[in-house]
C-alpha positions as CSV (number, residue, x, y, z in Angstrom):
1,X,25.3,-43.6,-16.7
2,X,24.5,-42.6,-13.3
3,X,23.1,-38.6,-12.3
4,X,24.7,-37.6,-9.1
5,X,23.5,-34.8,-7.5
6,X,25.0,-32.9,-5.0
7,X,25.0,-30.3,-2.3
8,X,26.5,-28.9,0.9
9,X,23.2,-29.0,2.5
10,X,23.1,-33.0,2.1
11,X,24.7,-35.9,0.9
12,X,24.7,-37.0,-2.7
13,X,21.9,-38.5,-4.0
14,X,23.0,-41.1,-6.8
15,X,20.1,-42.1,-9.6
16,X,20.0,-44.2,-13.0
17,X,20.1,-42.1,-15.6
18,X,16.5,-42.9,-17.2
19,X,15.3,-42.2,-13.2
20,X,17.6,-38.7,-13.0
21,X,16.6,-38.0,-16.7
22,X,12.9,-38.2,-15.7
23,X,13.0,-36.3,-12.7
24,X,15.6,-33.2,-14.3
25,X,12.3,-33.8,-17.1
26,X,9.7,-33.4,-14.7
27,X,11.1,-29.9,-13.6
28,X,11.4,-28.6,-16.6
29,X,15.2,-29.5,-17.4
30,X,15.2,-30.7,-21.1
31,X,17.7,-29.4,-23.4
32,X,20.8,-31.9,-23.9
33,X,22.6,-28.9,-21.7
34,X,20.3,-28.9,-18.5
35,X,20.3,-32.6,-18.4
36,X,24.3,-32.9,-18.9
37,X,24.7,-30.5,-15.8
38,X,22.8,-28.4,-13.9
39,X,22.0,-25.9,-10.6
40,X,18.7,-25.3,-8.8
41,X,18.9,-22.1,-6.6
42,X,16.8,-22.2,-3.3
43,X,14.8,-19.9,-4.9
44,X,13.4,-21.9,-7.5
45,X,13.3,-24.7,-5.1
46,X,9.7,-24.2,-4.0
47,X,8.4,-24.5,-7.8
48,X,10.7,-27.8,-8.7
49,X,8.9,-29.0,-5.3
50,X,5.6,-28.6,-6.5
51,X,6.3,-29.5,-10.0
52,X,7.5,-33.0,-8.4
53,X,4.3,-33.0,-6.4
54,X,2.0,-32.2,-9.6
55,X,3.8,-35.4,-11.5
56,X,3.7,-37.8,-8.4
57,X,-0.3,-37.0,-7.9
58,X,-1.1,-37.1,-11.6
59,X,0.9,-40.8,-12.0
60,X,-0.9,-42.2,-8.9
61,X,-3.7,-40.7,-10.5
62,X,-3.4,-42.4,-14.1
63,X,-2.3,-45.0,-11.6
64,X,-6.2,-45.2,-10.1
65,X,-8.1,-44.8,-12.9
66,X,-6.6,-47.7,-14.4
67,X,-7.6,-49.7,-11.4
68,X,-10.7,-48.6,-11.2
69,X,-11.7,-49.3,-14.9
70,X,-10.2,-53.1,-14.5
71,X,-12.1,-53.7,-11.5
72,X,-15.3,-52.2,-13.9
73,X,-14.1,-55.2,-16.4
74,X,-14.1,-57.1,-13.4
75,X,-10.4,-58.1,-13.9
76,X,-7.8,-57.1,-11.4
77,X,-4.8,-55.4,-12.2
78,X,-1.3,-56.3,-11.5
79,X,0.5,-53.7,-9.5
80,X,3.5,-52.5,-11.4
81,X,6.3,-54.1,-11.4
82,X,8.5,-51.3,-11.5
83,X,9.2,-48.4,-8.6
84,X,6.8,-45.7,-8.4
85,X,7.6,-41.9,-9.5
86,X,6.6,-40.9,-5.5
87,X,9.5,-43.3,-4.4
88,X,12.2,-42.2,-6.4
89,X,11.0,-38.3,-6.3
90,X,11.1,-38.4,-2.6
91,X,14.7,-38.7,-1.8
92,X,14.8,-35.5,-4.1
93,X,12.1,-33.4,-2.6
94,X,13.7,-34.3,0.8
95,X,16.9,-32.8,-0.4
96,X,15.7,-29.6,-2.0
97,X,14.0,-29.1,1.4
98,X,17.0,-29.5,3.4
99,X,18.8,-27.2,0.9
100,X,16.7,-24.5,1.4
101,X,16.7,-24.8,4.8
102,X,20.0,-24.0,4.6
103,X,19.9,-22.0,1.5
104,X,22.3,-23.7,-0.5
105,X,22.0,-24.9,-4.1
106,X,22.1,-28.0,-5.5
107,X,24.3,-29.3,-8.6
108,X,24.6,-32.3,-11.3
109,X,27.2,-32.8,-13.7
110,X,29.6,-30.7,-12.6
């Protein structure tokens, strides 16, 4: 399944579901309902912003701290073999930007 979310301030932006589920997670989207289909009004926009922020910080936090400790063990750590939250949240923030620099709201599902 894919999550295509959609605007008239942008283009679509196309995700994996587990990635779109995550994100619609991370901003407080998680009843079967919000994830199915959805709108974010430019003025909630601010808060899903820095909600996305908060989540991309604290991962390349955990992120940090896990390198650290190995490098205490004096063992390195493999870097992750999967893409980071900041790179797949960014395409996302960019859009909710541009939509409320145009004030226009921004769908999935629908």
């Amino acid at each position: 399944m894919l999550y295509k979310f959609k605007s008239q301030a942008t283009g679509d932006l196309i995700m994996l579901e587990p990635n779109g589920r995550q994100i619609l997670k991370i901003i407080g989207r998680h009843d079967k309902q919000s994830l199915a289909q959805g709108i974010i009004r430019p003025p909630e926009m601010p808060a899903v912003i820095v909600a996305l922020h908060a989540a991309v910080d604290a991962e390349e936090a955990q992120l940090t701290k896990a390198r650290q400790e190995a490098l205490d063990r004096g063992e390195t750590l493999e870097p992750p073999e999967r893409i980071s939250l900041r790179q797949r949240a960014t395409p996302f923030i960019d859009m909710l930007k541009r939509c409320i620099a145009e004030d226009q709201d921004l769908v999935w599902g629908v």
